[in-house]
C-alpha positions as CSV (number, residue, x, y, z in Angstrom):
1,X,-6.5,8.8,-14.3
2,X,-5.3,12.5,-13.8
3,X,-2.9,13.4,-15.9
4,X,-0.1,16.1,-14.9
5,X,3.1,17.3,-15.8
6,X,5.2,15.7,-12.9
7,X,3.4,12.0,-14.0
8,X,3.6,11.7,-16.8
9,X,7.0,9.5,-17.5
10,X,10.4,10.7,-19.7
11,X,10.8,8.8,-23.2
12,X,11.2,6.7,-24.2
13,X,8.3,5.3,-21.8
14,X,4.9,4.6,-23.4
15,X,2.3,5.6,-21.3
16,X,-1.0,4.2,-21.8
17,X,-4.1,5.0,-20.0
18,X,-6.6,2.0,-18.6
19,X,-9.6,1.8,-16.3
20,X,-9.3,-0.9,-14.2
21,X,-13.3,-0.8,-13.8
22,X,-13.8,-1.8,-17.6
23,X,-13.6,-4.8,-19.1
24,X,-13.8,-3.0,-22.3
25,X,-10.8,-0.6,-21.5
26,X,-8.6,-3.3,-19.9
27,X,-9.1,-5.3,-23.2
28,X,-8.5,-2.6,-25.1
29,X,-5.3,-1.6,-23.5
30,X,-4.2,-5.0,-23.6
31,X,-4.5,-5.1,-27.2
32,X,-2.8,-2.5,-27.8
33,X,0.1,-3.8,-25.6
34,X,0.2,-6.9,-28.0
35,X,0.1,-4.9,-31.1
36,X,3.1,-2.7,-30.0
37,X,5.2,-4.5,-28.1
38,X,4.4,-8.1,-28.4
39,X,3.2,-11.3,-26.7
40,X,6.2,-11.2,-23.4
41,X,5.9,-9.1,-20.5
42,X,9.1,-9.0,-18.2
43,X,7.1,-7.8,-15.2
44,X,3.9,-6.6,-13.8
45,X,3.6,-3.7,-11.2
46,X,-0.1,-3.3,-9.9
47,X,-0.1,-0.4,-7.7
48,X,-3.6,0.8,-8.7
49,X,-6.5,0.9,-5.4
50,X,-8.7,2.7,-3.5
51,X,-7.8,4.5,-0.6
52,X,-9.8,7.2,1.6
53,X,-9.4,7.8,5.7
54,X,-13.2,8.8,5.6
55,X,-13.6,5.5,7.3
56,X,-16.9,4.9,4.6
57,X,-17.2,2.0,2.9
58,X,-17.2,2.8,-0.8
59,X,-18.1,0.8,-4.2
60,X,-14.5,1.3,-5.4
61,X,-12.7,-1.2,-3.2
62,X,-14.6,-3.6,-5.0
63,X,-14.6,-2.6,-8.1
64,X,-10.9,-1.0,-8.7
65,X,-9.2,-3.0,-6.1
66,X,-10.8,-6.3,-6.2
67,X,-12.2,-6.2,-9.5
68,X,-10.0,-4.4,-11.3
69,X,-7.1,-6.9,-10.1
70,X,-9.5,-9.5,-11.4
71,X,-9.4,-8.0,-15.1
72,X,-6.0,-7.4,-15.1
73,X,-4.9,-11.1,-13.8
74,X,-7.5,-12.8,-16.1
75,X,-6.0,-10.6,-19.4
76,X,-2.9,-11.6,-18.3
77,X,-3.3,-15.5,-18.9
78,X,-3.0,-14.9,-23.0
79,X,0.5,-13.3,-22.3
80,X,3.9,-15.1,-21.0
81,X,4.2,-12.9,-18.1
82,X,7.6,-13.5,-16.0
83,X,5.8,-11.8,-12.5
84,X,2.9,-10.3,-11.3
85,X,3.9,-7.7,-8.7
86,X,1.0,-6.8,-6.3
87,X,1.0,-4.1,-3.9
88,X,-0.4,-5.2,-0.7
89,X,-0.1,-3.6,2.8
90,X,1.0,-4.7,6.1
91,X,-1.9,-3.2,7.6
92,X,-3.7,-7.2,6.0
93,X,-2.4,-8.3,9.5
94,X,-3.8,-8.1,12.7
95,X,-2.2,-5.6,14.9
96,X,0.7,-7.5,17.1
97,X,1.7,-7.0,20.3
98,X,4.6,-4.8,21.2
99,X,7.8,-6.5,20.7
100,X,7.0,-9.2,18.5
101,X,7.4,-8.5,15.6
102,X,5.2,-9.4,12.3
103,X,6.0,-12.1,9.6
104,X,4.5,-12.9,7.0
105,X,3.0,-15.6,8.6
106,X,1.6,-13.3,11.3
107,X,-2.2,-13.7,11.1
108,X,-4.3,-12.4,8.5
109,X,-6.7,-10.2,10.2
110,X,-8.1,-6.6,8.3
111,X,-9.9,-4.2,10.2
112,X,-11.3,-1.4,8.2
113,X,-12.1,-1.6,4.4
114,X,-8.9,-0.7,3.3
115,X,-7.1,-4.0,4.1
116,X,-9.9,-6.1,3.6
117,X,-9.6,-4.8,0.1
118,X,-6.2,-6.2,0.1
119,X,-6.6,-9.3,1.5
120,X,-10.2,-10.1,-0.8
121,X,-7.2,-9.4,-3.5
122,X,-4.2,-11.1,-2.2
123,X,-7.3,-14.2,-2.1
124,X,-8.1,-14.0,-6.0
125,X,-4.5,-13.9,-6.9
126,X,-4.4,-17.3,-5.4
127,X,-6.6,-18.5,-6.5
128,X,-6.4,-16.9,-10.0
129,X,-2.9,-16.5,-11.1
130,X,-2.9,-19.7,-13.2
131,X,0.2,-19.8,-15.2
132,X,1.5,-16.4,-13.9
133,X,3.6,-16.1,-11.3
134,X,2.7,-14.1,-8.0
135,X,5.1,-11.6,-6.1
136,X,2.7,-9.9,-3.2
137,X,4.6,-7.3,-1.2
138,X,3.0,-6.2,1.9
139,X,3.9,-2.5,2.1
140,X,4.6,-0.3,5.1
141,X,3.4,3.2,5.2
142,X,5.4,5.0,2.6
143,X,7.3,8.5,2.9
144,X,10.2,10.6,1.5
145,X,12.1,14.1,2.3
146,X,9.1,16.3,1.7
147,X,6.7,13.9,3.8
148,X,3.7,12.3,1.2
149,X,2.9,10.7,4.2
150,X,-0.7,12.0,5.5
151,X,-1.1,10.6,9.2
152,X,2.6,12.2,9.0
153,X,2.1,15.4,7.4
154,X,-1.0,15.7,10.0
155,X,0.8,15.0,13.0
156,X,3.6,17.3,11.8
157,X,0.6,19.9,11.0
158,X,-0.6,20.0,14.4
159,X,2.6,20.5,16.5
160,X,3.7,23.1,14.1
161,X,0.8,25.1,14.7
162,X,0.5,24.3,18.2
163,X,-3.3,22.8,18.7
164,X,-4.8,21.2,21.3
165,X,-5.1,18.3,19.6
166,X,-1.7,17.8,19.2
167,X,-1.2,17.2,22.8
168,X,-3.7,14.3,22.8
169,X,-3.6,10.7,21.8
170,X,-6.7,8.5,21.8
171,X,-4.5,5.4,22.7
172,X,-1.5,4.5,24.0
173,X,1.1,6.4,22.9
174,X,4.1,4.1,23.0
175,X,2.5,1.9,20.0
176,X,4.8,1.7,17.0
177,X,3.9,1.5,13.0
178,X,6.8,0.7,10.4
179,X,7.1,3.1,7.8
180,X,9.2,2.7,4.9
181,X,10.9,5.4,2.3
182,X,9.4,5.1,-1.1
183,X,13.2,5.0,-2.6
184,X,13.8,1.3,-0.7
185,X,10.2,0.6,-1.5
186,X,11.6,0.6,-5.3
187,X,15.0,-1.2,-4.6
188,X,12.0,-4.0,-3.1
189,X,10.6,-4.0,-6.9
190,X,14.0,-4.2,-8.8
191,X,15.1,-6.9,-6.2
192,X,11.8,-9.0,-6.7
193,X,12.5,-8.4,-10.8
194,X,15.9,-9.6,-10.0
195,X,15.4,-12.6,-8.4
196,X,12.4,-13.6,-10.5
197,X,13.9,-16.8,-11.6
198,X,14.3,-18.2,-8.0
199,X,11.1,-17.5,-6.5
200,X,7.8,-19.6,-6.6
201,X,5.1,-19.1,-8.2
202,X,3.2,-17.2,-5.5
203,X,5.5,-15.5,-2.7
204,X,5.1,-12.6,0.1
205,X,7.3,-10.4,1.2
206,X,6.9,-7.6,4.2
207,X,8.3,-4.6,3.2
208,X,9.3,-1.7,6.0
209,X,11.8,-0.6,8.2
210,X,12.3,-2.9,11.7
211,X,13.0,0.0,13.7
212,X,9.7,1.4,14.3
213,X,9.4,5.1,16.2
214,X,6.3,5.1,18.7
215,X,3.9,7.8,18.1
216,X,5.8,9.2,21.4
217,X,9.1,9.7,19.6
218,X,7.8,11.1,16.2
219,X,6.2,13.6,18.4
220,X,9.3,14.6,20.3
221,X,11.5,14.7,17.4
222,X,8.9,16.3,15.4
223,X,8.7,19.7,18.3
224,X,12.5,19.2,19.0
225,X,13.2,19.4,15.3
226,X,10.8,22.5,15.0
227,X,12.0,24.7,18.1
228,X,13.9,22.6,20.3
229,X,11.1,22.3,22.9
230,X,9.5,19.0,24.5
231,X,6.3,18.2,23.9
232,X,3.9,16.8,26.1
233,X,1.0,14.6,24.8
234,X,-1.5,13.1,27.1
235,X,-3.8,10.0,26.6
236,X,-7.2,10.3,26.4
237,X,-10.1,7.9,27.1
238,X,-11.6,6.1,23.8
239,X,-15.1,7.2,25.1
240,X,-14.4,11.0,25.8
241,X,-12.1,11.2,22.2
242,X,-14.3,9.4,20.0
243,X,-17.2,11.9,21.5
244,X,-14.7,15.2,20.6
245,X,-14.0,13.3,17.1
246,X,-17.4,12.8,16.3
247,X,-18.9,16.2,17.1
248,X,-15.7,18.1,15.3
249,X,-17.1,15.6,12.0
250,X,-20.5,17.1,12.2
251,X,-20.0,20.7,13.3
252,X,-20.4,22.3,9.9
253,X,-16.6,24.0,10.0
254,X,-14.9,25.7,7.2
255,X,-11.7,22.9,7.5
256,X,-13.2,19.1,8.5
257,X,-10.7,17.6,11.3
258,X,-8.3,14.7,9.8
259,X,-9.0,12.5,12.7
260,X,-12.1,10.7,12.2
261,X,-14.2,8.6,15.1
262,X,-13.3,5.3,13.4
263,X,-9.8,6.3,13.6
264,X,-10.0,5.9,17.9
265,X,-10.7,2.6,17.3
266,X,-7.6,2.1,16.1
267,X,-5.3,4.2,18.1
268,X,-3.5,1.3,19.6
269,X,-2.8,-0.5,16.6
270,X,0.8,-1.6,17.1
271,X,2.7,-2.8,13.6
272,X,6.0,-3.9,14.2
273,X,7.8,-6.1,11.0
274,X,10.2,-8.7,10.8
275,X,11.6,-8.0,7.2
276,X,14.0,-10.9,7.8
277,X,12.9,-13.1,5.1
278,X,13.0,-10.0,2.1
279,X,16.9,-9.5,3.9
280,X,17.2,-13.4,3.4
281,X,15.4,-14.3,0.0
282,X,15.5,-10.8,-2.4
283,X,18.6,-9.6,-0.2
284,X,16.6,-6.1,1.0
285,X,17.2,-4.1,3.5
286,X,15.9,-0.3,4.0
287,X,18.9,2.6,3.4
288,X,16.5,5.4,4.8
289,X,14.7,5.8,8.2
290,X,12.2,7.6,9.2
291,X,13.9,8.6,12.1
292,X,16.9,10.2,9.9
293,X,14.1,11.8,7.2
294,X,11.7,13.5,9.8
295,X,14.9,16.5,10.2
296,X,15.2,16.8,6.7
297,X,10.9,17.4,6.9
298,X,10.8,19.8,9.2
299,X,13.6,21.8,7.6
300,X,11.9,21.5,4.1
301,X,8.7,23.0,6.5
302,X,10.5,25.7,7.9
303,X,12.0,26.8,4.8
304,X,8.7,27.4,2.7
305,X,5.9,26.6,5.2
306,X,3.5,27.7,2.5
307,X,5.4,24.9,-0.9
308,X,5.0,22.4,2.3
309,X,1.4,22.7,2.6
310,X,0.5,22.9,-0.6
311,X,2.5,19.7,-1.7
312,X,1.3,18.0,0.8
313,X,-2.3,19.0,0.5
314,X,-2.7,20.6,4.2
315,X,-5.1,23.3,5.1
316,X,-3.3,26.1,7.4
317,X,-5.6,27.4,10.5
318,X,-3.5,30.5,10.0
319,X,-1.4,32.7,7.6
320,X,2.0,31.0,7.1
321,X,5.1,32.9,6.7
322,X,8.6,32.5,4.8
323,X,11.7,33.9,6.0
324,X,13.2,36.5,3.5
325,X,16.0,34.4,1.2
326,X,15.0,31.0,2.5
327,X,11.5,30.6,0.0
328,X,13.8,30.5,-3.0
329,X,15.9,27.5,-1.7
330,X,12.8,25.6,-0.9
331,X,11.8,25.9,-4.6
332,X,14.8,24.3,-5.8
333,X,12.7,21.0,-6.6
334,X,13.3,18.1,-8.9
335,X,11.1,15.2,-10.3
336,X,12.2,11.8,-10.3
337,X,9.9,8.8,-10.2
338,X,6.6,10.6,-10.1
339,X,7.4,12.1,-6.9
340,X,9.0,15.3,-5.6
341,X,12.3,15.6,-3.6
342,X,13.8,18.5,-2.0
343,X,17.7,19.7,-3.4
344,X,20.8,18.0,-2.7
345,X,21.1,20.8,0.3
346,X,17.9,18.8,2.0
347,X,18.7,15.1,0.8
C-alpha cells in the first residue's frame, strides 16, 4: 500500500497496513486487531482489488481480489463480525438492452477480467461466509466534483483539446452507463451498517444513479460546458476503429492512447440500473448526478487546467494555460474521506 499525506486517516483512526496476498500478513494484522481492540467487529468494508484498462490478464485478480477476499473471509470466522461489506460492480452483469433496466437479478454475465474478478469473489463469499453475514454492493462507476473518474476524465481530455478522436465513437453512441458520486456511494455503506439487523445473511444491492446520460449527452454537455459549442461525434465501424486502436498501441509514441482494442469490443455496452430495491430495503437514493456534477468539472478544468490534469493523472498533448487570478481559487482544496473536493465556490 502507498502511503501519502491525503490517506492517511485523522485520529483517532488506527491505521494498519495488510497485504491481502499474505497469509502471514493477513494473520498478522488480524492479531493485532484482537490484541487492541478485541474479539467484535461492527463492520467490514472490503474495497481492496485489482483494476487496470490494459485489457491484460494479470496474476493479481486472482491473488488480491479473489484470494485475498479468501484470507480475509476465512480470518474472519474467529471474530463475531456483524457484516461483511463487499465491493462488487455492476459491470458482473451482462450488458442490457436499452430501456430495461438492471436488477439485481439481471443475469450474471462478465466480460473482461475485471468483473470476472468480481463475480469468482461474489462466488466464494457464498460459499464461504459461514457465520458471517454478507452485504455485496454492486457499484456503478464512481465520480465527484474534480472528476476521479478515468473513462470521464478521458473523454473530457479529448474534447478539451479538440482531437480527432473525440469526434469518434466505436459504437453506438446513444448507449448509457450509470455512474454514481462517491458521497452517495458512502451514504450506501452507513445505510447497509444501519440496517444490519434486518438484512439476511447474504444480500445484493445495485448501487448508481437510474438516470443514465448516453455517451451522446456527456459529450454535448461536456463541449457546451467548455465553450458553448456543439459537438459532433460520428460512429465508426468496429473493424476500421479497432484497426486505428491497435496500430496507436503499438506505434512507439511518447503518450500511449487510453483507448485500447479490447475496449471496441465493448463500445456498446449499455448499463442501465434499477436501484429500486436499495430505495426499498436500505432506503437509498443518490443526492448527486452526474449530469449536475459534469458543470462543476469543467469549471474546476477551466480554472487550473494544469491542478486538473495532474489530479487526475492526464497527459496534456500541449502546454496548458491558467488565466491570471483564477489558478489561486482552484487551489483552494480540502481533504475529506481520502479524496479531494473543490471549495464551497465549486461544490
Amino acid at each position: 500500500m502507498i502511503r501519502t499525506a491525503h490517506r492517511i486517516p485523522p485520529a483517532p483512526v488506527d491505521c494498519l497496513f495488510c497485504d491481502l496476498t499474505s497469509d502471514e500478513s493477513v494473520q498478522k494484522t488480524f492479531h493485532i486487531v484482537r490484541s487492541r481492540y478485541g474479539n467484535k467487529i461492527k463492520a467490514v468494508f472490503h474495497l481492496a482489488a485489482y483494476y487496470s484498462f490494459s485489457g491484460e490478464d494479470s496474476p493479481l485478480y486472482k491473488e488480491l481480489t479473489v484470494e485475498g477476499t479468501d484470507r480475509l473471509i476465512r480470518e474472519l470466522q474467529s471474530f463475531e463480525v456483524g457484516q461483511f461489506i463487499f465491493s462488487s460492480s455492476m459491470l458482473v452483469h451482462k450488458p442490457n438492452e436499452p430501456g430495461h433496466p438492471l436488477t439485481e437479478e439481471s443475469p450474471v454475465a462478465p466480460n473482461w477480467q475485471y468483473p470476472l474478478s468480481k463475480v469468482q469473489t461474489e462466488k466464494l463469499l457464498k460459499e464461504k461466509h459461514g457465520k458471517v453475514p454478507v452485504v455485496i454492493l454492486r457499484i456503478a462507476g464512481v465520480y465527484d466534483e474534480v472528476c476521479h473518474s478515468i473513462p470521464i476524465a478521458h473523454q473530457i481530455q479529448r474534447i478539451y483539446e479538440k482531437q480527432l478522436e473525440g469526434h469518434l465513437y466505436s459504437g453506438n453512441t446513444n448507449v448509457r452507463q450509470s455512474f454514481v458520486h462517491v458521497a452517495d456511494v458512502v451514504k450506501a455503506y452507513d445505510l447497509v451498517v444501519q440496517k444490519a439487523a434486518e438484512l439476511p445473511d447474504m444480500s445484493v444491492f445495485l448501487i448508481g444513479e437510474a438516470d443514465a446520460m448516453s455517451y451522446q449527452e456527456i459529450q454535448e454537455e461536456i463541449s457546451h460546458q467548455l465553450d458553448g459549442h456543439d459537438w459532433t461525434t460520428f460512429e465508426v465501424p468496429k473493424p476500421i476503429a479497432k484497426a486505428g486502436a491497435w496500430v496507436e498501441s503499438t506505434l512507439p509514441l511518447p503518450k500511449k492512447p487510453f483507448i485500447k482494442p479490447w475496449m471496441i469490443d465493448h463500445a456498446d455496452d449499455n448499463f442501465e440500473l434499477d436501484i429500486s430495491k436499495a430505495r426499498s430495503v436500505l432506503g437509498w437514493e443518490p443526492s448527486h448526478s452526474l449530469r449536475k456534477t459534469l458543470p462543476k468539472m469543467i469549471e474546476g478544468l477551466k480554472l487550473d487546467p494544469r491542478r486538473w490534469y495532474q489530479i487526475n493523472k492526464l497527459h496534456p498533448s500541449h502546454p496548458l494555460e491558467v488565466k491570471t487570478g483564477q489558478k489561486q481559487n482552484y487551489k483552494r482544496l480540502t481533504t475529506k474521506l481520502g479524496y479531494l473536493y473543490l471549495s464551497k465556490k465549486l461544490v
